[in-house]
C-alpha positions as CSV (number, residue, x, y, z in Angstrom):
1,X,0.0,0.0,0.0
2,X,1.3,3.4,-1.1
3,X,1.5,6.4,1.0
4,X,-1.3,9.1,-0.2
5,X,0.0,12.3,-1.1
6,X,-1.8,15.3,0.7
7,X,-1.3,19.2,0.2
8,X,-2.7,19.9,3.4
9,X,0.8,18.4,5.4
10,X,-1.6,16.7,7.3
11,X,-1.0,12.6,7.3
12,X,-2.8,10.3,5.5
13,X,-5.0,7.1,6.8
14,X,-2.7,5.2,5.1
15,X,0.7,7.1,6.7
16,X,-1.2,6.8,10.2
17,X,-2.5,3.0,9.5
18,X,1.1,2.0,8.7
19,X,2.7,3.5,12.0
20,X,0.4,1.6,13.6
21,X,1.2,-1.1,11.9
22,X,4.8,-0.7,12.6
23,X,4.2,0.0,16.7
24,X,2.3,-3.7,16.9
25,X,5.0,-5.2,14.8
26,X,7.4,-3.7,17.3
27,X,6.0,-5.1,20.3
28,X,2.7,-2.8,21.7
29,X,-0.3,-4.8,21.5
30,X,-3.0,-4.1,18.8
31,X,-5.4,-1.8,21.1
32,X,-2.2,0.3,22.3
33,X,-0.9,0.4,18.5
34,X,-4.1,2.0,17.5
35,X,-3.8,4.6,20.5
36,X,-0.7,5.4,20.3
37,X,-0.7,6.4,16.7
38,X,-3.9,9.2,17.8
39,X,-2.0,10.0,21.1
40,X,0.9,11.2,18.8
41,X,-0.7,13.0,16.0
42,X,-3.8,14.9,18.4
43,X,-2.2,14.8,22.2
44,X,-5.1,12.9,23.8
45,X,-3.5,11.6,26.6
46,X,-4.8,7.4,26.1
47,X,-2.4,5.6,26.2
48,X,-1.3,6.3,29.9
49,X,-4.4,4.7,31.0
50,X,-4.4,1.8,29.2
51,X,-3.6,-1.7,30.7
52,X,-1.6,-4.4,29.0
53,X,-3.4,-6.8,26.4
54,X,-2.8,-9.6,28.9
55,X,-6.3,-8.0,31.0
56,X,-8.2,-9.8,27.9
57,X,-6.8,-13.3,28.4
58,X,-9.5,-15.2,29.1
59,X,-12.5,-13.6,28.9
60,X,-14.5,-15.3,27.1
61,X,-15.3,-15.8,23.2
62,X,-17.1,-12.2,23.1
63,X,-13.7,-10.1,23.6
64,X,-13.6,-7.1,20.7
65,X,-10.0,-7.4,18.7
66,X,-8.3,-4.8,20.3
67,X,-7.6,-2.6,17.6
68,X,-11.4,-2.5,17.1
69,X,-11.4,-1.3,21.4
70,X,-8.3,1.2,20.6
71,X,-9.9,3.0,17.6
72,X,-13.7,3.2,19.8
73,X,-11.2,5.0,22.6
74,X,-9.8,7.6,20.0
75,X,-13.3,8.6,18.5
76,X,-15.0,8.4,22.0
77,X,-12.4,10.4,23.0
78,X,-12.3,13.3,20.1
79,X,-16.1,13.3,19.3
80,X,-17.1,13.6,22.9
81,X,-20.2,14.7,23.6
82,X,-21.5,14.2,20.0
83,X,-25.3,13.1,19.5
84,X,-23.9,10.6,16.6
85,X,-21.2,8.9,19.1
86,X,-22.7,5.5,19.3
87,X,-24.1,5.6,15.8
88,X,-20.4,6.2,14.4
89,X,-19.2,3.5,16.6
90,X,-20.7,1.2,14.8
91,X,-20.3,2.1,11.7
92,X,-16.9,1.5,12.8
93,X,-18.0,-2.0,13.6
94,X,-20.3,-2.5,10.5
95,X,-17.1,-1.1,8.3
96,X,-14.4,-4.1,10.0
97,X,-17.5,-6.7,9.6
98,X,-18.0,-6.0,6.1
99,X,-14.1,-6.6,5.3
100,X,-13.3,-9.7,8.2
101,X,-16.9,-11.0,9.1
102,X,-16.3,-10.4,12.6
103,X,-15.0,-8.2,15.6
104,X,-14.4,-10.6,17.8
105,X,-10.7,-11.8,18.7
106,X,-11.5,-15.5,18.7
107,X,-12.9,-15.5,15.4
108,X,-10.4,-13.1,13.6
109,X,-7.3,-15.0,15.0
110,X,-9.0,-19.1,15.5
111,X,-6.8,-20.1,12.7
112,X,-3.3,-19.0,14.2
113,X,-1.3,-20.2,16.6
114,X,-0.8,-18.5,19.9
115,X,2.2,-15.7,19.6
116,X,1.9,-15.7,16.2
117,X,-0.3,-13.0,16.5
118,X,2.3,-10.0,15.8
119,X,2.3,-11.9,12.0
120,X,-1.4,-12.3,11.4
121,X,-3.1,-8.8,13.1
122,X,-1.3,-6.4,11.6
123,X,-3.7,-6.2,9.1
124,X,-6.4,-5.9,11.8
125,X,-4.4,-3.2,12.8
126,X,-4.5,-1.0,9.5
127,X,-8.1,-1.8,9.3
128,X,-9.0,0.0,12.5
129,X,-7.2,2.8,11.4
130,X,-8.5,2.9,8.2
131,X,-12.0,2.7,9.4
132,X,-11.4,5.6,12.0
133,X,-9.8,8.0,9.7
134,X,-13.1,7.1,7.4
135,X,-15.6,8.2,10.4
136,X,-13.9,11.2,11.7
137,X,-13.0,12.8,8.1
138,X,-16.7,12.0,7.2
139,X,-17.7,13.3,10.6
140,X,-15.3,16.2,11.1
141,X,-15.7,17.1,7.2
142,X,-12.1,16.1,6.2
143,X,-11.0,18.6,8.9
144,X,-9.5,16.1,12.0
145,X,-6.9,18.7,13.2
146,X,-8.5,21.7,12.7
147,X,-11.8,20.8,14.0
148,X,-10.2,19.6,17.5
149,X,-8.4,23.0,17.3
150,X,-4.7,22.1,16.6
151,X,-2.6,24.4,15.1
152,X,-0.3,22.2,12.9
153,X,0.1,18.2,12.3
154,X,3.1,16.7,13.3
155,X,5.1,14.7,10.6
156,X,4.6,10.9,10.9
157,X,6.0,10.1,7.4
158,X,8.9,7.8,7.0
């Protein structure tokens, strides 16, 4: 996947959706990945209160993949207080359905072996971050930065 040229010096879905990429391949798990990569560009402050992936173990066969969980923080977080939060939520969900047939991490990984997860999600990963760029450019009229009243985007390409 190429890198999207903008004009606006603003990074593209596909620029963000790779760092994350890149952050899960490195070692944070998928939910932090997705955080992380929103913590960065918009200064939300996330990632400090999130626990370790480990919390999920166990749960039970319902647990959302956690890249799904980490993009539902950012938009919770920079829609607050909109009427359409819930709505856009799942469209989020309805959007990673469409493409996997599932949100769930049992399903989306039941065919891997344990650990080999850092191999298989990433794609999981970009997905999320696809998805969310998608529903907050659509929501936020291709504004993101300017509509949560930052001056200038940081440069995330490599």
């Amino acid at each position: 996947m190429e890198s999207e040229d903008r004009t606006d010096g603003y990074p593209s879905a596909n620029d963000l959706a790779m760092r994350a990429v890149r952050l899960f391949k490195e070692g944070l798990d998928c939910e932090t990945a997705v955080v992380t990569v929103f913590d960065e560009l918009l200064g939300l402050g996330l990632v400090d209160g999130l626990e370790p992936r480990i919390r999920r173990i166990g749960l039970g066969f319902q647990v959302p993949c956690g890249a799904i969980l980490g993009a539902r923080r950012v938009l919770a977080r920079t829609l607050d207080g909109d009427p359409d939060l819930a709505r856009l939520g799942q469209d989020l969900d309805r959007a990673f359905v469409k493409k996997y047939k599932a949100t769930t991490c049992q399903y989306l990984t039941a065919h891997i072996k344990w650990g080999e997860h850092h191999v298989h999600c990433g794609k999981y990963v970009y997905a999320a971050v696809e998805n969310l760029c998608a529903v907050m450019e659509e929501r936020l009229d291709g504004k993101i930065l300017e509509a949560l009243g930052q001056a200038e985007a940081p440069q995330t390409r490599h």
